[in-house]
N, C-alpha and C positions, 0 to 999 in steps of 0.2 A: 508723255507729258500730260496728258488728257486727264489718264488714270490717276498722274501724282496730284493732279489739281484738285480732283474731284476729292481724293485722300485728305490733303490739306482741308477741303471745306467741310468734309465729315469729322477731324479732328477738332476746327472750330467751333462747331455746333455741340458733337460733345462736351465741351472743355464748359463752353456756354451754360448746357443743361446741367451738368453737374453744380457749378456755381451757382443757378439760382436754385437748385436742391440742398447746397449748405447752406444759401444766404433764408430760403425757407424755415431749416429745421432751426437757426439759431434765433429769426423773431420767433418760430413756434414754443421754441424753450425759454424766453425771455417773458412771454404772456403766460407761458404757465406759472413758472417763475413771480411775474409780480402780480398777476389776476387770485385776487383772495378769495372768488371762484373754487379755484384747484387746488386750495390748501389740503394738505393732507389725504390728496386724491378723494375727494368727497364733492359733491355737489350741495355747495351750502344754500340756506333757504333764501329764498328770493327777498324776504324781509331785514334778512341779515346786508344783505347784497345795494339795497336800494336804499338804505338811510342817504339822503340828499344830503346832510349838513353835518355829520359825523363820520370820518373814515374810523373802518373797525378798526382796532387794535389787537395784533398779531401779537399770539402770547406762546413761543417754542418752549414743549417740553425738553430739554438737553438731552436727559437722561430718565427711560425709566424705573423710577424707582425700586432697587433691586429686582430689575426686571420683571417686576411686573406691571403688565400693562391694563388698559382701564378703556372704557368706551371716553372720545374728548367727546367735548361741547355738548356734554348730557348730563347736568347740574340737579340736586338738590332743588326745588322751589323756592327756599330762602338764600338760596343765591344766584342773582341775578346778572347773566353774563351778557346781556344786552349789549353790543356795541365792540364784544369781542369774539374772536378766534382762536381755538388752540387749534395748533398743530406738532407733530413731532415730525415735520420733512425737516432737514438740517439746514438743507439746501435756500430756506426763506430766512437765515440769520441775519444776514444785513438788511432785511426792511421788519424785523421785529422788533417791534414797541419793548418787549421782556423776553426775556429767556428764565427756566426754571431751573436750578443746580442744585439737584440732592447731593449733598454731600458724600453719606458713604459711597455714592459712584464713581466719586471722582478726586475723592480727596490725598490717593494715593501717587495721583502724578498729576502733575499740570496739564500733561498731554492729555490729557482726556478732556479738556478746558478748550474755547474756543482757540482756534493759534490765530484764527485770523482778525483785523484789526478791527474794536468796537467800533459800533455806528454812534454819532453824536446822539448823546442823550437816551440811549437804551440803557434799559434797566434790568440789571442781573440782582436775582431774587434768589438767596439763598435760604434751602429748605433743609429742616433735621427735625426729625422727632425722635432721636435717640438723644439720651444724657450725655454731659460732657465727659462722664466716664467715659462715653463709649462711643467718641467724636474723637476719631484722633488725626491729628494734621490739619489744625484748625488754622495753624498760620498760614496755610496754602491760597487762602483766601482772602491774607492783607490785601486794602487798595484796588479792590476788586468788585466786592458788594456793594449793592445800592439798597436793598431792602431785605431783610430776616424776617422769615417764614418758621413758626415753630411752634411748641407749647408754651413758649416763656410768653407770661401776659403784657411784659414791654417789648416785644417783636413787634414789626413793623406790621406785620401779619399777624395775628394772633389766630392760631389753629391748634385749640387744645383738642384730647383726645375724646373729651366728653363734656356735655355739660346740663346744665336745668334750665327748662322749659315752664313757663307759666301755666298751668288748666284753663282750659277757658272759662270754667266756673269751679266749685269748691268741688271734691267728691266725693267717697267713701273709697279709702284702696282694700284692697282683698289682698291680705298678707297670701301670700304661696302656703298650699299646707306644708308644712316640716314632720319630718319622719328623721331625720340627721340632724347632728351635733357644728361640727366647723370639719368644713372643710378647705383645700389649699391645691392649687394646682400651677406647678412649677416646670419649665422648660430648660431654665440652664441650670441646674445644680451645683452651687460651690457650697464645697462643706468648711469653705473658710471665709465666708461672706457673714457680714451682719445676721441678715435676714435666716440665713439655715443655721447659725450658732442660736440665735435666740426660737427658732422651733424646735430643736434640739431639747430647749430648756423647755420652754412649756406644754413640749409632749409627755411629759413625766408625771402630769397634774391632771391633763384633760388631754381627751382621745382627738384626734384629728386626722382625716382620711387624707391622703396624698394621692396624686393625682400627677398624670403626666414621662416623659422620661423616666426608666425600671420603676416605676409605681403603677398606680391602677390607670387602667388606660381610660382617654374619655376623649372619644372620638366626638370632631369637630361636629358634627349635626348633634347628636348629644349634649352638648356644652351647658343649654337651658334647662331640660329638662331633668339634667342631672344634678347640676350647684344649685336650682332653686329646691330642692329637699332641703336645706340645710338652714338651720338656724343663722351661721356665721361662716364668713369669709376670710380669710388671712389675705390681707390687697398688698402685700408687702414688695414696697420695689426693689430693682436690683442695683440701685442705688442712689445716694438723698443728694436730689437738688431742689432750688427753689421753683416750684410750680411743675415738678414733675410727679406727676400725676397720671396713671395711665387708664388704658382699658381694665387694670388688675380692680380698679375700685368702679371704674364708667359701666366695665361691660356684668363682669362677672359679678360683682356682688349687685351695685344700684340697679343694674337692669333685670338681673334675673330675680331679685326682691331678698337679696339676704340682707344681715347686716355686718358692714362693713369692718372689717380690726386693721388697723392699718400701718405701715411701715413707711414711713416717706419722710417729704421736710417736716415742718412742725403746725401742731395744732391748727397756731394762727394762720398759717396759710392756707390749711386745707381751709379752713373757713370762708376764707375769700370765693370759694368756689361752690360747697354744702354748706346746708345747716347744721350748726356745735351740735345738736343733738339727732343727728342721722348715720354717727360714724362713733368709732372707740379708738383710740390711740393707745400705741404701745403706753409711749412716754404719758400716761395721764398715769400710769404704776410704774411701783418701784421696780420691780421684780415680774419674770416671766409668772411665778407661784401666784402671785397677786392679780392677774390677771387673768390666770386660771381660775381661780375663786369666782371672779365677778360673773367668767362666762358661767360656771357650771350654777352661780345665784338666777344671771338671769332665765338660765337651762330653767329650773322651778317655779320661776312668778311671771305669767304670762300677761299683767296686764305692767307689769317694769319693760320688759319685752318688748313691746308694741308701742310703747311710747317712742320708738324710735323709726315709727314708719309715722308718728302725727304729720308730718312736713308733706306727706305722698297727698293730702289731700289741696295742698296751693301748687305743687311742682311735681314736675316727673322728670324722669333723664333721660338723655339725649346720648345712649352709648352705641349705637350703630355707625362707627365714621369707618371709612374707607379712603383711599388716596384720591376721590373723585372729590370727598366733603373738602380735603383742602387745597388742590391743588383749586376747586371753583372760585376760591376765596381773593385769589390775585388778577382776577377782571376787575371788581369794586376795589380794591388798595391800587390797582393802577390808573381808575377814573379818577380817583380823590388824592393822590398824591401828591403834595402843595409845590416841593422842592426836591431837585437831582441831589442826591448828599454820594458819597462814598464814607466804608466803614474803613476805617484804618487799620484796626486791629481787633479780628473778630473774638477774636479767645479774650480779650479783655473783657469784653463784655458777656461771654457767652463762658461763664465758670461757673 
């Protein structure tokens, strides 16, 4: 009897110890959980920590970006993310201010979508920098969105792929020396796309080096110092929408100093963005033939030429973005945000 006693009291005490070791580990996991502290398993800065009159604002990556991933909360200097947090722990969904949804991640099943129920007044930000060509399952996302994230200049976020920068005073730019003619450097080749029917034609007129997939290779650290030898650029996208616009004109041509020939929406739009006269459009000729002419005119008269770098001395461009330039951008669109809206139907608007 002695020994079952004593049995019983060891079993007590166990049963005891145990229970305050789950009732430990579950406040332990509930302060990691809502302490903005342990976001993302990071020890954030004590200044981020101690704003007295501001709680940050928890901003979840969902998904990254075809998998690639990026250093969070280490911003651009012109974007200021004061007063916020990213994280990609999944696990903080229900006390996040936003959540961030690239599209091509998830737009193939709902399942890959939160299942669990939104929090009052969080903001799901939907992100695409691909054309609506090449956005498919757009309706997966009726009644769902609160904010569009994109190149389009009416997004809620506007995060185009490039853009111009004021000099801080006038300058002199130093065109790149040229040794090359135009060149083009292509990744997905369709020989039944706009874009490679009309190279097609105007390679018959004037020479243009190809670059990329079974063409001349031109390895990623090469990219500058190989397109700026060239007089011209083919910025030709792989397909025309409005304000779509990519690195094909931001990186390759504006930034590494050619000048640009371009393939996209029209004239007037590129405008909104360049100067009329730092770019050449297909459609300003009738004819590919026609536009061979002009490049092989300005090939010979070197001061027609350089009229189209005059603009280098008010502005320079801004083509280095990376997925850090915009995901930074949804700190400040989530401080200034006036009104919760819901988009009803995103393809309506996003065509």
């Amino acid at each position: 009897m002695e020994l079952q006693g004593k049995t019983l009291t060891f079993r007590k005490y166990f049963i005891f110890f145990i229970g305050q070791m789950f009732l430990a580990s579950i406040l332990f996991s509930f302060y990691n959980f809502t302490n903005p502290s342990t976001v993302n398993n990071e020890v954030l800065p004590i200044s981020v920590l101690q704003e007295p009159t501001n709680k940050s604002k928890i901003i979840l990556v969902w998904t990254w970006p075809f998998g690639d991933r990026f250093p969070l909360n280490e911003c651009p200097p012109y974007n200021d993310i004061s007063g916020c947090i990213y994280t990609d722990n999944i696990t903080l969904y229900s006390s996040a201010d936003a959540i961030v949804i690239h599209h091509r991640d998830v737009c193939y099943s709902k399942k890959r979508l939160p299942q669990i129920p939104r929090p009052p007044n969080q903001y799901w930000v939907w992100f695409n920098m691909e054309s609506p060509s090449h956005s498919p399952n757009l309706d997966i996302m009726d009644n769902l969105i609160n904010l569009t994230m994109s190149y389009r200049a009416d997004s809620d976020i506007f995060s185009p792929y490039g853009w111009l920068e004021p000099n801080e005073q006038e300058e002199n730019f130093t065109i790149p020396p040229k040794t090359k003619l135009v060149a083009w450097a292509i990744s997905n080749w369709n020989p039944h796309s706009k874009r490679v029917q009309y190279f097609q034609k105007l390679k018959k007129y004037v020479s243009v080096d190809l670059y990329g997939r079974q063409h001349l290779d031109l390895p990623r650290n090469e990219h500058e110092n190989t397109l700026s030898k060239y007089k011209f650029y083919l910025s030709f996208e792989n397909s025309i929408h409005e304000d779509y616009i990519t690195e094909k004109l931001w990186m390759n041509a504006l930034t590494f100093g050619c000048v640009p020939i371009v393939m996209g929406p029209s004239r007037q739009n590129y405008e909104r963005f360049i100067p009329k006269d730092s770019f050449i459009h297909v459609d300003d000729f009738s004819t590919a033939e026609e536009l061979a002419k002009y490049i092989l005119k300005l090939d010979k008269d070197e001061k027609a030429y350089q009229q189209y770098f005059t603009w280098r001395s008010r502005l320079h461009p801004i083509g280095h973005t990376n997925w850090q330039t915009h995901y930074c951008r949804v700190c400040k669109a989530l401080k200034e945000v006036s009104a919760h809206k819901t988009i009803s139907r995103l393809r309506a608007w996003y065509k």
